[in-house]
C-alpha positions, 0 to 999 in steps of 0.5 A: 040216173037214165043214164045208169038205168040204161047203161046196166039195160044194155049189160042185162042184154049182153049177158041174155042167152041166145035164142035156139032160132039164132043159135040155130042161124050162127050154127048153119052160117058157120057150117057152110063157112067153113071150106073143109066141112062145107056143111050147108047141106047139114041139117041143124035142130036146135032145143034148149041149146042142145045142138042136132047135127045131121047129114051126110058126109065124106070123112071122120075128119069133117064130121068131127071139125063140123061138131067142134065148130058147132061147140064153139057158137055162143049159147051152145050147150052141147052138140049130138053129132048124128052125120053119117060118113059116105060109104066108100065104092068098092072101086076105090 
């Protein structure tokens, strides 16, 4: 009977929702793992699972990579995407 007990205590907690503070965590880790986005300088708010991304960065490309990698981290309900792109000098 323990057994059963704590057998379905242990699938109760895998089907429990992250917290926002280890969404927030998994989001950040993600960001600055990855290579194209190298978003550790991102800024990352999470409330309620609703994700808040903010910064700044190079290309349309990285802000949008950034946004689906935040998308993709367990518990996230939806992601503002509010990075800003780096204006580009004249000079180029």
């Amino acid at each position: 009977m323990l057994a059963l007990i704590f057998v379905c205590g242990v699938c109760a907690a895998a089907d429990k929702k992250p917290t926002d503070a280890a969404i927030d965590d998994n989001v950040r880790i993600k960001l600055a793992a990855d290579a194209e986005v190298n978003g550790g300088a991102l800024k990352v708010e999470v409330k309620e699972g609703v994700v808040t991304i903010s910064g700044t960065l190079e290309t349309q490309r990285q802000k949008d990579k950034a946004a689906k990698i935040a998308k993709k981290v367990k518990g996230v309900k939806q992601v503002v995407n509010n990075i800003t792109l780096k204006e580009k000098s004249a000079g180029r």
